[in-house]
C-alpha positions as a LaTeX table, in Angstrom:
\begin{tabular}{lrrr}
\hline
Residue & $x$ (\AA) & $y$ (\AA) & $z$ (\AA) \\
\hline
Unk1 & $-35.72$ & $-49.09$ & $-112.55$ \\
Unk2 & $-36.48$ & $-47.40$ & $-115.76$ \\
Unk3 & $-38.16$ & $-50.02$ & $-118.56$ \\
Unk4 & $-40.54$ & $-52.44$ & $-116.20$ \\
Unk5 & $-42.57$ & $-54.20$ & $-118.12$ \\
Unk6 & $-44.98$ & $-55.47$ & $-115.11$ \\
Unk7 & $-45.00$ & $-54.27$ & $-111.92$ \\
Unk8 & $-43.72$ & $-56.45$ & $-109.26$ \\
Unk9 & $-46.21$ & $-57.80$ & $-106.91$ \\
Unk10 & $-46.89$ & $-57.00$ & $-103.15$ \\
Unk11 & $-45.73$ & $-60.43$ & $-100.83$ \\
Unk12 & $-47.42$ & $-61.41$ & $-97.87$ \\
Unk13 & $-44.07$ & $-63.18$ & $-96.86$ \\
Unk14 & $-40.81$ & $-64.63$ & $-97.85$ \\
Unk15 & $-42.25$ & $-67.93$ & $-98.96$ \\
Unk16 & $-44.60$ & $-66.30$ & $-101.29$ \\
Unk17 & $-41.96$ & $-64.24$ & $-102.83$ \\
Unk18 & $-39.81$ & $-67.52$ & $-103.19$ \\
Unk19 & $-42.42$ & $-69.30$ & $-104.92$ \\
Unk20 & $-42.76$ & $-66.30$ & $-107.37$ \\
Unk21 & $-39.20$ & $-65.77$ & $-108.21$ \\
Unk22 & $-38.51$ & $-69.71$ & $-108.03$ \\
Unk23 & $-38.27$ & $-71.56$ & $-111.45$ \\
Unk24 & $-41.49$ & $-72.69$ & $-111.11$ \\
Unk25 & $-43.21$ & $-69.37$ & $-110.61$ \\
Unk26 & $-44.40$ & $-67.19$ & $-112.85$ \\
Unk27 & $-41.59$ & $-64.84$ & $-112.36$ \\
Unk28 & $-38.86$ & $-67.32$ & $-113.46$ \\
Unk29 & $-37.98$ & $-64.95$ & $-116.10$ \\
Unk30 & $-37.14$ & $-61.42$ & $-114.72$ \\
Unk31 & $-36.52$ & $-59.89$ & $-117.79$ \\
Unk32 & $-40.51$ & $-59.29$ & $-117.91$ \\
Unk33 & $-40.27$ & $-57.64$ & $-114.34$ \\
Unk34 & $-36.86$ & $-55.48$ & $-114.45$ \\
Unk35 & $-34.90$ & $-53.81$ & $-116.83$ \\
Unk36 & $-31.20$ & $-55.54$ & $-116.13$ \\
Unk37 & $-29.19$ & $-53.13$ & $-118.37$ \\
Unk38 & $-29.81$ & $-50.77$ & $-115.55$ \\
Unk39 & $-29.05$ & $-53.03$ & $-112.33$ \\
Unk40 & $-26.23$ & $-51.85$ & $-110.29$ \\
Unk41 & $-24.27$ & $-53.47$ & $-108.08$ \\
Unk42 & $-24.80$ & $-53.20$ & $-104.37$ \\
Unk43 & $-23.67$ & $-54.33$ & $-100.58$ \\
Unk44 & $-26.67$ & $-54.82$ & $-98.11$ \\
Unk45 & $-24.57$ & $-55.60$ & $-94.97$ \\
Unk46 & $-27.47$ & $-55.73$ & $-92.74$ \\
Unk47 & $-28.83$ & $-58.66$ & $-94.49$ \\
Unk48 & $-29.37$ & $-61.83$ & $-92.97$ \\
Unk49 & $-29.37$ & $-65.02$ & $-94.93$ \\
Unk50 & $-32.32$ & $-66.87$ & $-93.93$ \\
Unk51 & $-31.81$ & $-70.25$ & $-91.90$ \\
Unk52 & $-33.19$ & $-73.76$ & $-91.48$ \\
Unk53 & $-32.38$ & $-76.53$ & $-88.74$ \\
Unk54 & $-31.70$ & $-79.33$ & $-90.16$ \\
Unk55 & $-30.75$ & $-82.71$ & $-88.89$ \\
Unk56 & $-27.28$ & $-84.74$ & $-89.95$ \\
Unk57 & $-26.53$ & $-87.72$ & $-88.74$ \\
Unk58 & $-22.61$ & $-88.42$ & $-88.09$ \\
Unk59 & $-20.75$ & $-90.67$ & $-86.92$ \\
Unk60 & $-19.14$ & $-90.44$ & $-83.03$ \\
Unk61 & $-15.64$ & $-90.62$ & $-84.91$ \\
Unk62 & $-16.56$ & $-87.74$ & $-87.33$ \\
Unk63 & $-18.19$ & $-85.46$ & $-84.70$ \\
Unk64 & $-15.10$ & $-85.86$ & $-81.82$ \\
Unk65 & $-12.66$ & $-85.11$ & $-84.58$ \\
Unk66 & $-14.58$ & $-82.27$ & $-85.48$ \\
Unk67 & $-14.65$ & $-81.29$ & $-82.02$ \\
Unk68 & $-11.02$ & $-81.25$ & $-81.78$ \\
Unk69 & $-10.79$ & $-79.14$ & $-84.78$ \\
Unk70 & $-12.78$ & $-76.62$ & $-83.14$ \\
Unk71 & $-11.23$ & $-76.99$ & $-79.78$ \\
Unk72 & $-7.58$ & $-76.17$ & $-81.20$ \\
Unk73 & $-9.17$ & $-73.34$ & $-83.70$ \\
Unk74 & $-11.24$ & $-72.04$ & $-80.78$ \\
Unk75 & $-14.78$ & $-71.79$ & $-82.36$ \\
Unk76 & $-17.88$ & $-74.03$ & $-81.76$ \\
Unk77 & $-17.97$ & $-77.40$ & $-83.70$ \\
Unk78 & $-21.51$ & $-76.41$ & $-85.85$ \\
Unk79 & $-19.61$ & $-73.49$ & $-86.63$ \\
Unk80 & $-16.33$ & $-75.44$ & $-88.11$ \\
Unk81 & $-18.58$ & $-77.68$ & $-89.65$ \\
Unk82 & $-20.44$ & $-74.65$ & $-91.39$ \\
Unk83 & $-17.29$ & $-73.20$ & $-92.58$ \\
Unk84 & $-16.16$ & $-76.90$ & $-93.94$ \\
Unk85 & $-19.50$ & $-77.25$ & $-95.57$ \\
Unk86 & $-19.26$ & $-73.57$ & $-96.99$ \\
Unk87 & $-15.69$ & $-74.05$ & $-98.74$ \\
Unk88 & $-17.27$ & $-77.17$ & $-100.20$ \\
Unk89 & $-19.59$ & $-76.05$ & $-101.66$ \\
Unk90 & $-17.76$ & $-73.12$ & $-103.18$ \\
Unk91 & $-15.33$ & $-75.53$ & $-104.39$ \\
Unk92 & $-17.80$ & $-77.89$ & $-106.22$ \\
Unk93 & $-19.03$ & $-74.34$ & $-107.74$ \\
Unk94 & $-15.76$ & $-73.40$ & $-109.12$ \\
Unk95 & $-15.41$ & $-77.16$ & $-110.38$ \\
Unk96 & $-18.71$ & $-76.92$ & $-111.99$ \\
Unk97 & $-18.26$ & $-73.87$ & $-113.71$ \\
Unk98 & $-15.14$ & $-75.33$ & $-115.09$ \\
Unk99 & $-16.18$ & $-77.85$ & $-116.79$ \\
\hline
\end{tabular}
């Protein structure tokens, strides 16, 4: 991109980058870094988001209905419950930006 003001640093990993680009890092602001007047918009469909295990605790109730979702949809229960948790989370998003 035409206009950098600093050049971005090499990252030894993904967690090093994160901490850079973070809030708290010293490349919170990327107007410093990239010229934005210039971005373009692009797809990457080979990108993977990166995940982390985590453990929920739910109750027996919760998780057979859940299961029975799934069953009758015909997908894996984590995978419902991802997709529940996804249009969530989209929805508090659009509520958020609303008001």
């Amino acid at each position: 991109m035409r206009n950098m003001k600093k050049a971005i640093p090499k990252f030894n990993d993904e967690a090093e980058e994160f901490e850079f680009w973070s809030s708290s890092g010293p490349g919170a602001d990327s107007t410093g870094y990239l010229d934005w007047s210039q971005a373009r918009r692009t797809k990457l469909p080979n990108l993977r988001p990166t995940l982390r295990t985590i453990s929920v605790r739910l109750s027996v109730a919760m998780i057979e209905d859940l299961k029975i979702l799934a069953n009758q949809r015909d997908v894996p229960y984590q995978s419902l419950l991802k997709v529940f948790l996804a249009e969530r989370l989209a929805e508090e998003r659009k509520l958020k930006k609303a008001g």
